[in-house]
C-alpha positions as CSV (number, residue, x, y, z in Angstrom):
1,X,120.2,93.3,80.2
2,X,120.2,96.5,82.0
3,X,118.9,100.0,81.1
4,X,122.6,101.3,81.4
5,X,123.4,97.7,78.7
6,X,120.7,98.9,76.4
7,X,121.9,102.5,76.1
8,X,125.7,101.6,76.2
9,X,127.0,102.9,72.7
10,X,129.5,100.5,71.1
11,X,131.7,101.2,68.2
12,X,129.8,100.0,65.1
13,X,133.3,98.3,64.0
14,X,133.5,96.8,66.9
15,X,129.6,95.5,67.1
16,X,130.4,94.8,63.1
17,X,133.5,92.3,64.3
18,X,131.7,90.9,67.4
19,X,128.6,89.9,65.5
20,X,130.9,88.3,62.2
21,X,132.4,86.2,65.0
22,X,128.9,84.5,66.2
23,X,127.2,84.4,62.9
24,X,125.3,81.4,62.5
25,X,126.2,80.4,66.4
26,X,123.0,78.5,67.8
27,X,121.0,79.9,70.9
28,X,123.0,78.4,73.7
29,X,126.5,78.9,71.7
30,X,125.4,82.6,72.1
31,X,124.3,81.9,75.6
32,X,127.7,80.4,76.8
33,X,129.8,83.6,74.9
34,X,127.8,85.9,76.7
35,X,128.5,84.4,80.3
36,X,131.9,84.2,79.1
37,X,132.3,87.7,78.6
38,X,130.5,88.8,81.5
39,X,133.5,86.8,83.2
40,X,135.6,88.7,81.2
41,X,134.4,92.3,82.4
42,X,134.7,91.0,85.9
43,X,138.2,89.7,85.1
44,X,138.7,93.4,83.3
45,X,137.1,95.0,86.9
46,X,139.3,93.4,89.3
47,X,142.7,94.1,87.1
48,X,141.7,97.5,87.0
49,X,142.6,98.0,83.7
50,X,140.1,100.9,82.2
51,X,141.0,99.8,78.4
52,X,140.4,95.7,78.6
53,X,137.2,96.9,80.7
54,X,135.6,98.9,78.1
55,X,136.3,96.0,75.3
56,X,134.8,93.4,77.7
57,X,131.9,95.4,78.8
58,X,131.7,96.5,74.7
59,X,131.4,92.6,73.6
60,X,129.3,91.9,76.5
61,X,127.0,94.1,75.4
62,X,126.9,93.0,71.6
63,X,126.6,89.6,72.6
64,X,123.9,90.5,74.7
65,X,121.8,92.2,72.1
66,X,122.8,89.6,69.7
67,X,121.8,87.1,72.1
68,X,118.1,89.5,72.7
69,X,117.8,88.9,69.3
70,X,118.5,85.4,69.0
71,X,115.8,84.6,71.7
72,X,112.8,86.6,70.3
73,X,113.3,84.9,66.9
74,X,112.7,82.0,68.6
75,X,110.1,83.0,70.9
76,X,108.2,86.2,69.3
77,X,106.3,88.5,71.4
78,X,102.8,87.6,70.9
């Protein structure tokens, strides 16, 4: 995750609705949603369509934190 990822502001309905969709998703169900929607924002890029990119790059970015998350649970900072 990027700087520009970890200071991207997301709707909180939107990170509220992205998160209700993965709850209880294991690590690497997490891990494949995520590379999915990076595909999508680079789908959303190439179409050029500024709307569909901000909702991919918006999920991307709640899956990546959720994903964050996911990993330090199960390996903690020591």
């Amino acid at each position: 995750m990027t700087l520009v990822d970890q200071h991207h502001r997301v709707d909180p309905q939107v990170e509220a609705r992205v998160r209700r969709e993965v709850a209880g998703a294991t690590w690497f169900q997490l891990a494949a949603a995520t590379s999915r929607a990076h595909h999508e924002v680079d789908e959303a890029r190439r179409g050029r369509d500024d709307d569909a990119l901000l909702r991919a790059v918006d999920r991307h970015t709640v899956l990546e934190r959720v994903l964050a998350e996911a990993t330090e649970q199960l390996h903690p900072p020591r």
